[in-house]
N, C-alpha and C positions, 0 to 999 in steps of 0.2 A: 583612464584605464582603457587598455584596447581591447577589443570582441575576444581575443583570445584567453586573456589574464580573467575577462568575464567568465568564460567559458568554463575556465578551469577551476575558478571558483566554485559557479556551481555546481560544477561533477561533485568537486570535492565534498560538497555540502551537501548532496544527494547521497555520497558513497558513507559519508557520517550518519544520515538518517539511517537508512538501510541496516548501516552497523546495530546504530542505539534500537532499533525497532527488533533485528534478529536477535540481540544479543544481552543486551542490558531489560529488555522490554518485553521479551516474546509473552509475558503474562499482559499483557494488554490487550485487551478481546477485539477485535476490528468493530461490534459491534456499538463499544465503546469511542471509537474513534471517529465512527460517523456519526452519534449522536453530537459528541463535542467540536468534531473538524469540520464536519459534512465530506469527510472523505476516510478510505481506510487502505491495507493492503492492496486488496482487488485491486482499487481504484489507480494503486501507483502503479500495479501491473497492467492494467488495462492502458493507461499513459505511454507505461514504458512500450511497451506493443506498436501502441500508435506511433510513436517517434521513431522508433524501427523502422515501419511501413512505409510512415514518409520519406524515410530515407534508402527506400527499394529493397530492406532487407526482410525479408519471409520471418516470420515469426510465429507461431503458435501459444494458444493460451498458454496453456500447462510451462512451455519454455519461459516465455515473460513472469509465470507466478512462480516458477523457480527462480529466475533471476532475482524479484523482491524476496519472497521466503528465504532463501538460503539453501534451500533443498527443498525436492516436491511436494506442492501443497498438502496431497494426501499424508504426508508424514506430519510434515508440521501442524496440521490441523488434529490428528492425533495425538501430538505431543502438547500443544498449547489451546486452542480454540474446546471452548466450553459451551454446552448450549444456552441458550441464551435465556437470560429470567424473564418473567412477566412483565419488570420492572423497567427492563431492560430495552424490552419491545414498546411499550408505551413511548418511554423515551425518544425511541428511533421514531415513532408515528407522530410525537408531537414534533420531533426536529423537522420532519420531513415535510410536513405541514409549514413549517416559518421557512422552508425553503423553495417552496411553492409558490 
């Protein structure tokens, strides 16, 4: 396969995540994801930022977490993000611990 066919693979496979994550998923708490992934929205936002930048394009937070969200954080964290249980926080404190 050549760098291109690579390429456009994984767009495509980025642009499926994104989908499944906005649209099939948005009940999946991020703080679930980083317990189980060691990564969550933010994190793809904070990525996608970075790849930007290295590629001379200006980005700001809020535009990159609309790019993953689907629309501005502060909506979608209104419409889906829950605060988080005790359980929940443990959780992330012992993941974060094995990642340590």
């Amino acid at each position: 396969m050549i760098d291109s066919e690579t390429t456009s693979l994984e767009a495509a496979t980025f642009r499926r995540l994104l989908q499944h994550l906005m649209q099939q998923r948005p009940d999946v708490q991020n703080i679930d994801l980083m317990i189980l992934a060691g990564f969550c929205r933010n994190c793809l936002s904070d990525w996608y930022r970075e790849a930007a930048e290295s590629r001379g394009i200006t980005m700001t937070r809020d535009e990159a977490r609309e790019a993953i969200y689907g629309e501005p954080f502060a909506q979608w964290k209104t419409k889906h993000q829950d605060e988080a249980t005790p359980e929940q926080l443990a959780a992330f404190a012992a993941a974060q611990q094995h990642q340590g």
